[in-house]
N, C-alpha and C positions, 0 to 999 in steps of 0.2 A: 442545307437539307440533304439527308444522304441521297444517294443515286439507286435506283430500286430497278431491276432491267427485267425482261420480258424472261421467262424461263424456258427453256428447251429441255423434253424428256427424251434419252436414245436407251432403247432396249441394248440390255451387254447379255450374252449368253457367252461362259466362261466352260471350257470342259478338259477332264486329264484322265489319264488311266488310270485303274486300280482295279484288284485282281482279291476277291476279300471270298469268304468262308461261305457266307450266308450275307444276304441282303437287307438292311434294316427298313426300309423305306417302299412303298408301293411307287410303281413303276419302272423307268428308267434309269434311275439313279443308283447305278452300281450292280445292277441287274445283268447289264451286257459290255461287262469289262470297262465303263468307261462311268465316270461322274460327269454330270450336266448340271451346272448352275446359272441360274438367272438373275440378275439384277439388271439395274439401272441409272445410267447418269444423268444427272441433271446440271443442265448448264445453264450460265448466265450468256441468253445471246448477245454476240459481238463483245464477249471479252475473252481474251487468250489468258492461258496461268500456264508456271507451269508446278504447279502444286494440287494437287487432288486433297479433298477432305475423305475419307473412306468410313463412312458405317456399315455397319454389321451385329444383328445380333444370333445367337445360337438358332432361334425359331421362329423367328418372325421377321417380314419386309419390313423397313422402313421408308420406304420411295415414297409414302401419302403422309407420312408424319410429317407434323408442320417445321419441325425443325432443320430437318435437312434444306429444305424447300425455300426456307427465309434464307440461310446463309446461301443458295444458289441464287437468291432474288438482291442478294446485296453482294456480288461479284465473286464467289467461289466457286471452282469447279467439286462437284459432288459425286461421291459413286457409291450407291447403295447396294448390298449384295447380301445376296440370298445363300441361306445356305442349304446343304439336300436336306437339310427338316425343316425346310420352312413351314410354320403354321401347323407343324404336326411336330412335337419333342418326345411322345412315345417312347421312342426306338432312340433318343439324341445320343451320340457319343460325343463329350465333349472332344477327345483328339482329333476326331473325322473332321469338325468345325473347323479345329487350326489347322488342316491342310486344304479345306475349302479358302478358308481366306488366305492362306498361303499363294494359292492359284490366283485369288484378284489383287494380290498384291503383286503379282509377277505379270499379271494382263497390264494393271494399271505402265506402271513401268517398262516392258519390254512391247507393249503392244499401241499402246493408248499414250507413251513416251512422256507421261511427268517427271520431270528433276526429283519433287520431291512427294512422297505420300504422308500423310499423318493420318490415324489412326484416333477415329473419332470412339469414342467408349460410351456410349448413351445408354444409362437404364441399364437391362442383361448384357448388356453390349461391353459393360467397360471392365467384368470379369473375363469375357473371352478376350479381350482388346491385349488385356495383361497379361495374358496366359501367353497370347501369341507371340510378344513382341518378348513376352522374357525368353519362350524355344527359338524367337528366332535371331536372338543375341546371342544365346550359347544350348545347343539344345540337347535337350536328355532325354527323352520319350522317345522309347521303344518301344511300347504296348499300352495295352489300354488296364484299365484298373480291374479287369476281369481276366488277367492275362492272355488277353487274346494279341497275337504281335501285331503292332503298328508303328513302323518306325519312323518318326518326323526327323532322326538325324539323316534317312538319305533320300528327304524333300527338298534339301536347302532351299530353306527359308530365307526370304529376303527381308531384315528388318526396315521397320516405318521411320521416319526420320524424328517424330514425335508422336507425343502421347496424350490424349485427352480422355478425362473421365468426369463424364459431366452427367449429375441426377444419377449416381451409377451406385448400385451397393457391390457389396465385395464378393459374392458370389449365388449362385443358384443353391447351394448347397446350404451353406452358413445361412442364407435367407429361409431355408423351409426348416433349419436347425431353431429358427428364432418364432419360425410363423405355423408351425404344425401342434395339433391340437393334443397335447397329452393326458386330454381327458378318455381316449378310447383306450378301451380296458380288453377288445378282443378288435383285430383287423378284420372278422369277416360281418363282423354285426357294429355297423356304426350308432348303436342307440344304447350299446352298455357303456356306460363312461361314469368315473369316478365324478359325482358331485361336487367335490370339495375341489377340481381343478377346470371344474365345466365353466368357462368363461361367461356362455350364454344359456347356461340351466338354472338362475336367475337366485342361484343361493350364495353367490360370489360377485359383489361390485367393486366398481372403482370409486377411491383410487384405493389402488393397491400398495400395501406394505413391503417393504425390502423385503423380508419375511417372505411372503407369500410368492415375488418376483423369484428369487434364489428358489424356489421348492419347486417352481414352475418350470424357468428354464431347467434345470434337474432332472424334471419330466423329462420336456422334451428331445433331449440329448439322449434318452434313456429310451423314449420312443424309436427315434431315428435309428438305433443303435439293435433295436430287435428286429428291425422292418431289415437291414444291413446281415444281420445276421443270416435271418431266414432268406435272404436273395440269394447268398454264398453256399447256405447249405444245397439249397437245391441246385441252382450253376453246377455244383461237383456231383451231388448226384446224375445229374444229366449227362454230365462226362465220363462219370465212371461207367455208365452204361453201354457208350461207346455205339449207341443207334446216329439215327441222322436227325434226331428231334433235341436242337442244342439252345434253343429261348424257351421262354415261357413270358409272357405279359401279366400282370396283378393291376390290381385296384387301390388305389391309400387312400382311405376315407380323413375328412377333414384336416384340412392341410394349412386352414388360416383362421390362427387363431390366438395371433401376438398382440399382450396385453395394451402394450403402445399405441394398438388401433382404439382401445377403448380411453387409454388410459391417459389424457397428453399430457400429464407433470412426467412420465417418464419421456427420457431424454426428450424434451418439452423441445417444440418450435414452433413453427405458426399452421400447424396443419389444422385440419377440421376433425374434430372429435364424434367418435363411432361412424369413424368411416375408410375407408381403403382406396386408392387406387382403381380396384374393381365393383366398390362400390360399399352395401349395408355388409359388415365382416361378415353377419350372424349368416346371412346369405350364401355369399362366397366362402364359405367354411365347408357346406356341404354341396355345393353347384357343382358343376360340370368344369368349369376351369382353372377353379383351385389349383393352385402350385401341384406338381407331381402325381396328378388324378388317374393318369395311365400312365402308366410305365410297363418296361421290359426291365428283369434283371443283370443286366447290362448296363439299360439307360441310369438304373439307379445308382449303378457302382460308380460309374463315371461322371453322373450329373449332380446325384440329390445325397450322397452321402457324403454325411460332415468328414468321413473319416479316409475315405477313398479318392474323391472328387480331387483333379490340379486345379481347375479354375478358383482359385482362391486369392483376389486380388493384391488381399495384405501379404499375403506370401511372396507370390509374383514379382511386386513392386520392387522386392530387395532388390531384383536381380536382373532390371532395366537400368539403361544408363540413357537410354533417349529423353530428352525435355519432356516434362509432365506438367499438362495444366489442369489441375481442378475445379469443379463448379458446382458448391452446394448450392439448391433451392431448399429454401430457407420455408417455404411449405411443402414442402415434399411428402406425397400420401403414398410414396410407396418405399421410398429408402430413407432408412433412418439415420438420425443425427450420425450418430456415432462411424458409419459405413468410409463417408466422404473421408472426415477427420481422419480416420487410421490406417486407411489408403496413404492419405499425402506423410504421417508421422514415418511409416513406415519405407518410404519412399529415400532415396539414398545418393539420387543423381544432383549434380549441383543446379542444376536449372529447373527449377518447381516453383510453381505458382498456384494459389490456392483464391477461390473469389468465391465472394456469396448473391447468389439474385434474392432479395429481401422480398420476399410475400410469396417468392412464384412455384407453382405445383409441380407433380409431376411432369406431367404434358405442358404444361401451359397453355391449358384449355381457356376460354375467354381472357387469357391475358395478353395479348398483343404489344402491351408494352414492358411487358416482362421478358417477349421471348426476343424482343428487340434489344434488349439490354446484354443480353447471352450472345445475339448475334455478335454486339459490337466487342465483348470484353473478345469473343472467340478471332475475330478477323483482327483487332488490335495486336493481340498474341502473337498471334501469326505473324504480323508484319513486323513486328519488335523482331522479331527472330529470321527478317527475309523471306519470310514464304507465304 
């Protein structure tokens, strides 16, 4: 029977200097020359390692997720970290991110003294995961996709010694490229929408035809591509005016609204049909938490646009040589078939392994013995490899 130990949680507050134009974020965070980041480790009491598991995703904590918490409860050291958007992606600039976990990847190590870190990639997690660990193998960002300068070649970055991307799709961008409703026909009036691509204006069902799929993505590529536009146009007029007024925040009305949720013959797995991760689509299509719902012309350039965004895991991966393990869930209601798959295709290092948990969701909400299964393949890995 495995050994299952008591868990211990220790607040980490992680901070570095930076010296930036304007501040994206409310409070202290970058406001008075310095960055302040919170996370948390979780440990399994009375066992030593010396390997750290590291999650992280762009916006959100995961210290309450149930996953971190099992592999802490089955002997791994865990460090969760938060990055300065947590729970607010507004304002996210993806590169700000890979110098925040740059910082805990340099605590974990110079402070906290693991031999080795891996780089857990969960959900949002395992495009930035790839981002980071590709700058910080060989790194090339000097600025952010708004030109504004940010250079991570003089952060040296410390890379992770591997790589996991588990329930992970390949980015926030390519995501809202696939999940954004190209039925709105004007951005300031979410109710004028072409009928012929309105998923839930109830004159289009599933399933849908190759046909129909090709015209749709098409849309929405074409949507993304106007929203991209109009960010850039006004960014420059804001500059050319040369005042002290250099953002501007917008609104993206209905931002999910990928036929896949309705549709499960496309790329078919075991998920639950009309339904999302966040829940009824038709719902989360115009709620409050929809993909990309506030933004800044900024956050968009570098998070949500197909054409601008580095977090783009399939790219990324080329240019990792650390060990990569993969793990589709095989009901996954928020990252699709195809996401995990051309992640690992596209992947180039000779030590890659690719697993599937059969039946289990995103979360692995009521499955206990699913997330048990992910524990064991994840800590097996690990020790095949020493760590």
């Amino acid at each position: 029977m495995p050994v299952s130990y008591e868990v211990i949680r220790e607040p980490v507050i992680v901070s570095f200097t930076e010296t930036a134009a304007f501040t994206e974020t409310y409070g202290f965070t970058g406001s008075q020359g310095k960055v302040f980041l919170e996370g948390q480790r979780i440990l399994p009491k009375g066992r030593d390692s010396n390997t750290v598991l590291l999650f992280m995703h762009p916006a959100s904590t995961l210290n309450l997720m149930p996953l971190p918490v099992a592999l802490a409860a089955a002997g791994s050291h865990v460090l969760c970290c938060g990055s300065r958007f947590a729970k607010n992606d507004t304002a996210l600039i993806m590169e700000k991110v890979v110098a925040d976990l740059g910082a805990y990847i340099r605590y974990a190590r110079e402070d906290l003294g693991y031999q080795n870190v891996v780089l857990c990639g969960w959900s949002g997690g395992g495009s930035l995961a790839t981002l980071y660990q590709s700058q910080a193998e060989n790194t090339t960002i000097t600025d952010t996709p708004a030109g504004d300068p940010y250079d991570l070649t003089a952060m040296d970055l410390i890379p992770a010694d591997a790589l996991m991307f588990i329930a992970a799709h390949t980015g926030r961008a390519r995501t809202l490229a696939e999940w954004i409703d190209p039925s709105v026909l004007d951005e300031f009036d979410p109710d004028a929408r072409d009928p012929e691509l309105d998923l839930y204006g109830g004159k289009i069902e599933p399933p849908f035809s190759s046909d129909f799929v090709r015209t749709y993505r098409a849309a929405q590529i074409l949507r993304v591509r106007r929203i991209t536009d109009k960010a850039l146009e006004v960014l420059e007029d804001l500059k050319a005016r040369g005042t002290k007024e250099v953002e501007r925040p917008f609104l993206v009305h209905r931002t999910m609204a990928d036929p896949r949720f309705l549709d499960p013959g496309l790329e078919p797995n075991d998920r639950q049909p009309n339904w999302c991760y966040m829940g009824a689509p038709e719902t989360v299509n115009s709620g409050p938490v929809g993909l990309a719902r506030f933004t800044t012309l900024r956050a968009w350039l570098s998070q949500w646009s197909a054409d601008h965004s580095r977090a783009d895991a399939e790219a990324c991966i080329r240019n990792v040589t650390a060990p990569l393990l993969v793990i589709e869930n095989t009901a996954d209601d928020a990252v699709p078939v195809s996401h995990p798959a051309c992640v690992f295709e596209a992947a180039q290092m000779k030590d890659k392994t690719f697993e599937r948990i059969e039946g289990a969701t995103h979360y692995y909400r009521e499955q206990p013995e699913h997330q048990a299964l992910v524990v064991n393949q994840i800590t097996a890995w690990l020790a095949e490899r020493n760590m």
